[in-house]
N, C-alpha and C positions, 0 to 999 in steps of 0.2 A: 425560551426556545420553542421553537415550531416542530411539529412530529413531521416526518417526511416517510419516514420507513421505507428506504431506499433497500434491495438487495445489493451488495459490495463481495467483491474478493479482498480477501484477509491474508495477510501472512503472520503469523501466531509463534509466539515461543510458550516452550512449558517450564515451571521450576521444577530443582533437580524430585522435589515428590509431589509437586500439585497434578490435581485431574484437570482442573481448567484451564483453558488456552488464556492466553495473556497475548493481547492484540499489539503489534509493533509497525504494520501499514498495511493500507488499501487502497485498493479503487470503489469509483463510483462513475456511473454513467451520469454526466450532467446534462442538463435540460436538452441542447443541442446534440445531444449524440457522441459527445467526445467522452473520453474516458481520464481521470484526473487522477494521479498517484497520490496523497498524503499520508507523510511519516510521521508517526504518530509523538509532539514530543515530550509529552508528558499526561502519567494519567493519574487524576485525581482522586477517583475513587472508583470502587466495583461492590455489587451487590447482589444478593439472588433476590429475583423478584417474580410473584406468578403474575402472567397475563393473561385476562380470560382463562385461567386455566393452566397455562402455558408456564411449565418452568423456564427462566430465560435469568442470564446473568447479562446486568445492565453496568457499562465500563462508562464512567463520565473520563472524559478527555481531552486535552488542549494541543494544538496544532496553527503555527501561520500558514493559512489555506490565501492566497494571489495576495500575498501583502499584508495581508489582516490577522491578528492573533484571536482565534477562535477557539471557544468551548463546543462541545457537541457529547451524543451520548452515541452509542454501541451498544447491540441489542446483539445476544449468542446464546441463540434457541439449541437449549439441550437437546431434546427429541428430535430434532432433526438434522445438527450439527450446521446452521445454517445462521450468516451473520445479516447484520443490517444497520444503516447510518438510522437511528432510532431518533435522533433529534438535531437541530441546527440550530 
């Protein structure tokens, strides 16, 4: 996988007692400027992991993104409530 660390919009559910968001789809702005929905349709694993420092919960995830079934990870920075396409 390649690190891209894209900024994306999330749309998240919670369990009926979890604190963490649990990611269900996004966009991302791709190279050209468009913006790409992907529903997320299976996620393999989540973990808390520090970055630099950085508390952040890392979601490994599978998705067919234009035809292709793809893995990728998700990057949801505690401290600042803010998500990102963390790998490709």
């Amino acid at each position: 996988m390649k690190i891209v660390a894209k900024p994306i919009k999330t749309m998240v559910v919670f369990e009926y007692e979890g604190k963490t968001p649990i990611p269900y789809k996004f966009k991302f702005q791709r190279d050209d400027g468009s913006e790409q929905l992907i529903k997320i349709d299976k996620r393999i694993d989540s973990y808390r992991q520090k970055i630099a420092g950085i508390e952040t919960v890392i979601y490994e995830c599978q998705s067919v993104i234009d035809g292709i079934e793809k893995r990728y990870k998700l990057k949801y920075i505690l401290s600042d409530c803010k998500w990102q396409l963390y790998a490709i």
